[in-house]
KOLLO-142715 format. One record per residue: residue number from 1; y, x, z of N, C-alpha, C in turn. Coordinates in steps of 0.2 Angstrom, whole numbers, always signed. Layout:
BEGIN
(NUM, (Y, X, Z), (Y, X, Z), (Y, X, Z))
...
END
This chain:
BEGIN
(1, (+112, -86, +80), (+116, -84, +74), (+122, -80, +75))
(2, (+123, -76, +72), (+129, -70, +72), (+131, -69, +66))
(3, (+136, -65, +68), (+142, -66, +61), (+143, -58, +59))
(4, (+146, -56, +53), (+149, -54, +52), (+156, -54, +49))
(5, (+159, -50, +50), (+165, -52, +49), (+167, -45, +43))
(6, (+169, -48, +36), (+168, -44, +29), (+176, -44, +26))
(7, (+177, -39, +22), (+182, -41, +18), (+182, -42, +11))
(8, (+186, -48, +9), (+183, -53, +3), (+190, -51, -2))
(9, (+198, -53, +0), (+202, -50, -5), (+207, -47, -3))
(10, (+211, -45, -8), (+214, -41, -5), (+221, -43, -6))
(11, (+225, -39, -4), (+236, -42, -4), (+235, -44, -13))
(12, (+235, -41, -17), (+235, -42, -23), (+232, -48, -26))
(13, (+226, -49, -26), (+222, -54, -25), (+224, -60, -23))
(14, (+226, -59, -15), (+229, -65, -12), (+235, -69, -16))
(15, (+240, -63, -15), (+246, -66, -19), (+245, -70, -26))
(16, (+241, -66, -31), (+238, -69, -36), (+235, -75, -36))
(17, (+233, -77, -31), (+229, -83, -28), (+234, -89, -30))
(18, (+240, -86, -23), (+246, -90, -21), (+250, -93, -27))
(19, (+250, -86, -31), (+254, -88, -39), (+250, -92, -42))
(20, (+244, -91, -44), (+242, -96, -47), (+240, -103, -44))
(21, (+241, -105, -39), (+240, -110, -34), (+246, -115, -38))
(22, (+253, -112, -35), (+257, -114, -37), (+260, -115, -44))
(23, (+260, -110, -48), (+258, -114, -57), (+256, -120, -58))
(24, (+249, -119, -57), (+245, -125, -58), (+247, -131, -56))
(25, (+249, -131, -51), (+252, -139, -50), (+257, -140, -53))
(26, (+262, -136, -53), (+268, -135, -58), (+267, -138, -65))
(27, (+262, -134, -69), (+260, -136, -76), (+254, -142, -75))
(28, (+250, -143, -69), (+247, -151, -70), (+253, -157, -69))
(29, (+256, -158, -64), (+263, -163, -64), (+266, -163, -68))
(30, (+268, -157, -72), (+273, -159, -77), (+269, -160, -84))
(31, (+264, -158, -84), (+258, -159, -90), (+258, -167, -92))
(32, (+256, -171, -85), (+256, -178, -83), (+262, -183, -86))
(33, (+265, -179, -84), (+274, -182, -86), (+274, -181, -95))
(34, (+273, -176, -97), (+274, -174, -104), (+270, -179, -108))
(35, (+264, -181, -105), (+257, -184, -108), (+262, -190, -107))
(36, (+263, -192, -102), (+265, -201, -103), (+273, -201, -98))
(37, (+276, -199, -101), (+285, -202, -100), (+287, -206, -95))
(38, (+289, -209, -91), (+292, -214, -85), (+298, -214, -86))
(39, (+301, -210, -85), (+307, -209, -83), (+312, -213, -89))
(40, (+314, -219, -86), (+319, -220, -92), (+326, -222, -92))
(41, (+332, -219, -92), (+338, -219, -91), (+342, -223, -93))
(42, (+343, -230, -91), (+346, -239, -96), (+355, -237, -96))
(43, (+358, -234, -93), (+365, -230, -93), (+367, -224, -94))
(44, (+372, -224, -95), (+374, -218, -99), (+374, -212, -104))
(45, (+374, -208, -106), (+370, -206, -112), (+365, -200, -112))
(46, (+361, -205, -115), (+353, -201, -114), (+353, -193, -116))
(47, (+357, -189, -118), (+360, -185, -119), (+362, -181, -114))
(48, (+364, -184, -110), (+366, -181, -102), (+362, -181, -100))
(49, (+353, -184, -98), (+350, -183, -93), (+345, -178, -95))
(50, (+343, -179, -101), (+338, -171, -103), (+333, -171, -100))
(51, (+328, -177, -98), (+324, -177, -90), (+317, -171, -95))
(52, (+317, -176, -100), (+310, -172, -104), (+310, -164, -105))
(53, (+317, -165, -107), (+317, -154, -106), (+318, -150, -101))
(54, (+319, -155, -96), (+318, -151, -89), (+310, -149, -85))
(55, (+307, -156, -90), (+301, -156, -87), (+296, -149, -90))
(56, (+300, -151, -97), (+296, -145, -101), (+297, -138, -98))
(57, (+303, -138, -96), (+304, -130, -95), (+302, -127, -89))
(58, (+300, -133, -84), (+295, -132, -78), (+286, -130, -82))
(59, (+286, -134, -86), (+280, -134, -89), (+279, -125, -92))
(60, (+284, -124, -96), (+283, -116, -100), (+283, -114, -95))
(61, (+290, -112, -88), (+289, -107, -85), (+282, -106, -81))
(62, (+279, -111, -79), (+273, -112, -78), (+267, -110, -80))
(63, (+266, -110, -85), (+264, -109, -89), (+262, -101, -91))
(64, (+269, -98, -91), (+271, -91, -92), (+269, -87, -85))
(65, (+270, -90, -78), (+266, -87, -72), (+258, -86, -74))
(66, (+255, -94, -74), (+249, -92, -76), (+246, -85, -81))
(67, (+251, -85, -87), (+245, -83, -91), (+247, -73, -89))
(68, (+253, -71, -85), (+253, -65, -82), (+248, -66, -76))
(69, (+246, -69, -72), (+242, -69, -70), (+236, -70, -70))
(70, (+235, -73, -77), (+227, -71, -80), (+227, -64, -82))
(71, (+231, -62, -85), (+230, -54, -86), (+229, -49, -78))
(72, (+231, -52, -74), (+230, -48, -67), (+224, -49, -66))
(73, (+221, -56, -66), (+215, -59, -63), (+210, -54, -72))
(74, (+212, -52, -75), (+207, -50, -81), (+206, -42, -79))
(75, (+212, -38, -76), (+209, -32, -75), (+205, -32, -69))
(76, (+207, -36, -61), (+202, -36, -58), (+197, -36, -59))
(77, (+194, -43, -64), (+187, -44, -66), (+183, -38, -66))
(78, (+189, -32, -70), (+184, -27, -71), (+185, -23, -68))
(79, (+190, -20, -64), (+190, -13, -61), (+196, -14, -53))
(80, (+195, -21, -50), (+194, -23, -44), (+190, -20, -41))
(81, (+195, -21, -34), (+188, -17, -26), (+182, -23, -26))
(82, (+182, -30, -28), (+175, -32, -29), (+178, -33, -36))
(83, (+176, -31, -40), (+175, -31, -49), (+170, -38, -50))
(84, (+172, -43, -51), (+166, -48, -52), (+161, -45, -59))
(85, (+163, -44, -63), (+158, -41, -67), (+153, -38, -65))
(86, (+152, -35, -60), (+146, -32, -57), (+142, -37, -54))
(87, (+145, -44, -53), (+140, -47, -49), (+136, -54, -53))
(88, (+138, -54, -62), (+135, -56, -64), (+128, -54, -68))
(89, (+127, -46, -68), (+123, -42, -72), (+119, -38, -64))
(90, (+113, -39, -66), (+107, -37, -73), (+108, -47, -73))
(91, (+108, -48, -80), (+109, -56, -82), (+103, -61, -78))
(92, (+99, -59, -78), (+92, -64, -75), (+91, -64, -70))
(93, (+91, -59, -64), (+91, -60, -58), (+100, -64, -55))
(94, (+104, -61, -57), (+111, -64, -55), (+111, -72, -59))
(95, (+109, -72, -62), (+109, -82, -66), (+104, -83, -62))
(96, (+99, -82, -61), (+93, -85, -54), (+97, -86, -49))
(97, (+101, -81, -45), (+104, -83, -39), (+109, -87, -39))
(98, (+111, -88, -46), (+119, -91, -47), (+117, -101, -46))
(99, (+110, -101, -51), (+108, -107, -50), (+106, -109, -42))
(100, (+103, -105, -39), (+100, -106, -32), (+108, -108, -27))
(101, (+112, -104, -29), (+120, -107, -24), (+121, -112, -29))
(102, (+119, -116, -35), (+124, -120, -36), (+118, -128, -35))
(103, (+112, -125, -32), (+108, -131, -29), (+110, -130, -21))
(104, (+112, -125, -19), (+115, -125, -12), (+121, -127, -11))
(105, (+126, -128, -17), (+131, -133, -16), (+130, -139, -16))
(106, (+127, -143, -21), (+124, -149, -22), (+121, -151, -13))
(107, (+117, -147, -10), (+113, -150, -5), (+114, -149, +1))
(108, (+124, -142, +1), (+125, -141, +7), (+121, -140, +15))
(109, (+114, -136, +10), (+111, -135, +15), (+113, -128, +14))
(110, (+111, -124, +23), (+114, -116, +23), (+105, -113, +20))
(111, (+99, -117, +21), (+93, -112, +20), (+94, -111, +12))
(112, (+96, -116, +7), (+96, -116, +1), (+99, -110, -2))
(113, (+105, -106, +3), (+108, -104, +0), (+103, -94, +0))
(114, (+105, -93, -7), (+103, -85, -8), (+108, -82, -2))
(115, (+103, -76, +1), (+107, -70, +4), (+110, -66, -1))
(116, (+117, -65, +0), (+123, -61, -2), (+126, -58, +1))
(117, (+127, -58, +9), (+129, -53, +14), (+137, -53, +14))
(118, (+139, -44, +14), (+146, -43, +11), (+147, -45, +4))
(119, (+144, -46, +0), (+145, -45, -8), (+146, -52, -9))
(120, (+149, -52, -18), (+151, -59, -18), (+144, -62, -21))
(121, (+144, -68, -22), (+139, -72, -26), (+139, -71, -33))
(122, (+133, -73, -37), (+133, -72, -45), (+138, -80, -44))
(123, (+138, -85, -41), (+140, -93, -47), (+146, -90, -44))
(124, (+149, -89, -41), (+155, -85, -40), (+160, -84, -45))
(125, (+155, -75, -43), (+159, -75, -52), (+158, -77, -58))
(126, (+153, -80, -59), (+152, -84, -65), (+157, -91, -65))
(127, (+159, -94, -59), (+164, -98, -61), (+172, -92, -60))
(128, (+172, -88, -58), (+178, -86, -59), (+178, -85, -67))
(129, (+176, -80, -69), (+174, -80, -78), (+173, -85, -83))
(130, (+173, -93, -80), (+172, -97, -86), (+180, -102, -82))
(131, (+180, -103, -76), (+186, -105, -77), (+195, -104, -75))
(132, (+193, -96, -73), (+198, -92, -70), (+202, -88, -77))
(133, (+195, -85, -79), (+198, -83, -87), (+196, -86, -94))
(134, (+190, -89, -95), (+190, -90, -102), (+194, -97, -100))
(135, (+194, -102, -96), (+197, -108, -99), (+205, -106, -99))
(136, (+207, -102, -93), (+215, -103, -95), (+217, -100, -99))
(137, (+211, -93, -102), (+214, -91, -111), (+213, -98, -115))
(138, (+209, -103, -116), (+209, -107, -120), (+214, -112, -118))
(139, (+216, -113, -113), (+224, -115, -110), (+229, -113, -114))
(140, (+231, -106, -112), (+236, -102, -115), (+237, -105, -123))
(141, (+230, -102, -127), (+229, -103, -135), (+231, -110, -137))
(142, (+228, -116, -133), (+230, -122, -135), (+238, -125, -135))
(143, (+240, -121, -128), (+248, -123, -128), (+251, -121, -133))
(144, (+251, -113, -134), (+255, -108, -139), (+254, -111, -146))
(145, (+247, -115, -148), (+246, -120, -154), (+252, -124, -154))
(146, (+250, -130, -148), (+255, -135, -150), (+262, -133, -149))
(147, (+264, -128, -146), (+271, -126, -147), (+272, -122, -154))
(148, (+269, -121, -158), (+271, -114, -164), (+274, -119, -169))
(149, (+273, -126, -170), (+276, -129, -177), (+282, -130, -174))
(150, (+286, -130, -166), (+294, -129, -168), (+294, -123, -168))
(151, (+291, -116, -167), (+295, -110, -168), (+296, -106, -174))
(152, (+302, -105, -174), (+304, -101, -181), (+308, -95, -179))
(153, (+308, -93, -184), (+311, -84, -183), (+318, -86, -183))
(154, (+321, -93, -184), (+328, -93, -182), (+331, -98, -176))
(155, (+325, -101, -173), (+326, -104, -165), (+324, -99, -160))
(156, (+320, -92, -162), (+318, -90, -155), (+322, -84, -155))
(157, (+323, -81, -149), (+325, -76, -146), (+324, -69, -146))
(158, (+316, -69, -146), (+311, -65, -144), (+309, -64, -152))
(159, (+311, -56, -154), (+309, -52, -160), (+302, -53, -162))
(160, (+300, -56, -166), (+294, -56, -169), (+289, -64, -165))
(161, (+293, -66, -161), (+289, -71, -157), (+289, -78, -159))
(162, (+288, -78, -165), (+289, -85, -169), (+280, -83, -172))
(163, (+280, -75, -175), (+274, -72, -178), (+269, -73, -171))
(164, (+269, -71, -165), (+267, -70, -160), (+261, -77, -158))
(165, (+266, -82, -158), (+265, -91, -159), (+260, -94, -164))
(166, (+265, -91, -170), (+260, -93, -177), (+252, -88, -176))
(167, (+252, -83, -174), (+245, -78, -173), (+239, -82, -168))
(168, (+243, -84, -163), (+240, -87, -157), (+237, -96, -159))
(169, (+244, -98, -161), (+240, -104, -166), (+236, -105, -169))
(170, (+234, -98, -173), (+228, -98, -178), (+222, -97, -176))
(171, (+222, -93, -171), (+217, -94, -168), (+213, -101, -166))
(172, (+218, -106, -160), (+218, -113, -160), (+214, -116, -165))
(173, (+218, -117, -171), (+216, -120, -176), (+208, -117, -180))
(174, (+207, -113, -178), (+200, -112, -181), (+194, -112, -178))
(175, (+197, -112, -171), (+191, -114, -165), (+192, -123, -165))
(176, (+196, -125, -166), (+196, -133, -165), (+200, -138, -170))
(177, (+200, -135, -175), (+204, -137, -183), (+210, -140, -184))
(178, (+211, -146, -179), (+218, -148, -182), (+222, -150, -175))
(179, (+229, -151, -179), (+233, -151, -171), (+230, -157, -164))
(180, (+228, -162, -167), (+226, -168, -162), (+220, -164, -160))
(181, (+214, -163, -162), (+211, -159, -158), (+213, -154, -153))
(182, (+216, -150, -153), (+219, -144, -151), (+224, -149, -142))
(183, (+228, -154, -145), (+230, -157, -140), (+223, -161, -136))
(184, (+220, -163, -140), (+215, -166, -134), (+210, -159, -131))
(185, (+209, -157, -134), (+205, -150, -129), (+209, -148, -123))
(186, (+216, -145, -124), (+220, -144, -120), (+221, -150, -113))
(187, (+220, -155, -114), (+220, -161, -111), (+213, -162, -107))
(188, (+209, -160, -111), (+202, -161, -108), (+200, -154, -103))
(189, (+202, -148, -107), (+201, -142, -101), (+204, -143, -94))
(190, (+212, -147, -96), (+217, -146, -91), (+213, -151, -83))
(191, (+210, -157, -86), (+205, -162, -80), (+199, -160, -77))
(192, (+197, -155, -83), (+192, -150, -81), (+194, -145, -74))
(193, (+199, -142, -76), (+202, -137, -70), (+205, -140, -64))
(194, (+208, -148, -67), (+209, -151, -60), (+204, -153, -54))
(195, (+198, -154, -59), (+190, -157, -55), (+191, -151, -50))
(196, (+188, -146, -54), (+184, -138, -53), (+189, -139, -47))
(197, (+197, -138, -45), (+202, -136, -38), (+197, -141, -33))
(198, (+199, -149, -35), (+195, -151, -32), (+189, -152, -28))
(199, (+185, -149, -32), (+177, -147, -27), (+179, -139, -26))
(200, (+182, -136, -27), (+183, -130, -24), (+187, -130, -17))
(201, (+192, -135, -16), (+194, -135, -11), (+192, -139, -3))
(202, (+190, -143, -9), (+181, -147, -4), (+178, -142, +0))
(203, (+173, -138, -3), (+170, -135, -1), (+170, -129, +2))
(204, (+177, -125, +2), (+180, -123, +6), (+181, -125, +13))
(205, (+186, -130, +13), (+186, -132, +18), (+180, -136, +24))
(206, (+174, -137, +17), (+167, -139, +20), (+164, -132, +25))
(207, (+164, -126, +22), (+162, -121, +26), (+167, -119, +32))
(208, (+172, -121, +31), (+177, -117, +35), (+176, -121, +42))
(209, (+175, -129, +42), (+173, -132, +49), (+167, -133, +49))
(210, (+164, -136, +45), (+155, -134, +47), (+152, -128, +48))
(211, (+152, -124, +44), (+150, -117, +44), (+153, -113, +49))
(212, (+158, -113, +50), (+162, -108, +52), (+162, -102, +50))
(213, (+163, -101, +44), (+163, -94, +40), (+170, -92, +38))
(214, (+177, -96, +40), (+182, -92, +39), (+184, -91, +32))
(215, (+181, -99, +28), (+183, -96, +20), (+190, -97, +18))
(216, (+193, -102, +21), (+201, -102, +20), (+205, -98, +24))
(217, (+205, -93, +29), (+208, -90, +29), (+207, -82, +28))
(218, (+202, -83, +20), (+202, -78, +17), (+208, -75, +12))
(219, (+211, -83, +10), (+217, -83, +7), (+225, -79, +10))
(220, (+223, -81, +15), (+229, -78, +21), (+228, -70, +21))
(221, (+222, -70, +25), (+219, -62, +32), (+216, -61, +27))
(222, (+212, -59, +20), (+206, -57, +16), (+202, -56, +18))
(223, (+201, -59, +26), (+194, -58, +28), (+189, -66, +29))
(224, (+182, -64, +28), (+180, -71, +31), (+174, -70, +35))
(225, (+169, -73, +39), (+164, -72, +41), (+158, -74, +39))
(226, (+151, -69, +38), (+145, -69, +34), (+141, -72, +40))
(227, (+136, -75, +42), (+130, -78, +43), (+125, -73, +41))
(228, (+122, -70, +48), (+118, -66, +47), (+113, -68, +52))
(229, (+105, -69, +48), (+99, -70, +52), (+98, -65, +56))
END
């Protein structure tokens, strides 16, 4: 068996990775805390410790990384040195292969898997596409929801960004109608994304010793090694 040895990301990419690595934990711990409170201060005035707006403001800043970094991760998508949109299209053949990698992760057998070579996979980028950008846009819309009933044009800072909130909220509200929905979608994307790190890091790590294909330190060095018959 022989290898080769391919390049998969690039410094931009990478860091993008990094920033969003860290976000994410940032906005699921604090998300955690927001959903169900602990912290309860029996001395001196609750007024002094502020714990929930600290946590929130980790939550927004967090927040605020990710969603500039979905717009990084959106122009890759398309006019990246691997453009994942190329690797989804022609639709029938790449959805054929995309199903054939996602019976080769189930069965982590290496014959199961489709030849890809240098190139990325179709379930690849089909999971980059449903949960790198559409779910963290529906992320972004659901948070900007349930924030937009405190913004007004005379608590925010930012010229026109009370309109900004109300515009983005409305979107919310028409794909999932009322606030309690919108908060539990958000809720439900968010364990969704948790899962999804989860088996992604699994199986990284699964290739990276069984395999030995060098897929975690694609993160690092953008390069990893291909398994060639």
């Amino acid at each position: 068996m022989s290898y080769e040895r391919v390049y998969r990301m690039n410094l931009i990419m990478r860091i993008n990775h990094w920033l969003m690595f860290i976000a994410f934990i940032a906005c699921a711990t604090t998300g955690f805390y927001i959903a169900h409170p602990f912290l309860v201060f029996e001395t001196g005035e609750i007024t002094d410790s502020y714990v929930m707006g600290y946590i929130r403001l980790i939550h927004y800043l967090g927040a605020i990384f990710l969603d500039v970094i979905l717009l990084v991760w959106l122009y890759l998508f398309f006019f990246g040195r691997h453009a994942y949109f190329k690797f989804i299209f022609p639709l029938g053949p790449r959805f054929r292969e995309a199903l054939l990698m996602l019976k080769h992760y189930f069965t982590l057998n290496p014959e199961d898997r489709p030849e890809t070579y240098e190139r990325m996979d179709a379930l690849n980028a089909w999971g980059f596409l449903i949960f790198i950008i559409l779910f963290k846009a529906l992320m972004l819309i659901t948070g900007f929801a349930m924030l937009s009933p405190q913004i007004t044009a005379q608590n925010t800072a930012i010229p026109g960004g009370h309109l900004v909130f109300s515009g983005v909220g409305s979107i919310a509200y028409f794909l999932f109608g009322d606030l309690a929905t919108i908060r539990l979608a958000h809720h439900v994307m968010a364990w969704i994304l948790i899962v999804f790190v989860i088996i992604h890091v699994y199986l990284e790590i699964w290739r990276e010793v069984i395999w030995k294909e060098g897929d975690i330190s694609i993160v690092f060095s953008g390069y990893k090694f291909i398994r060639k018959k």
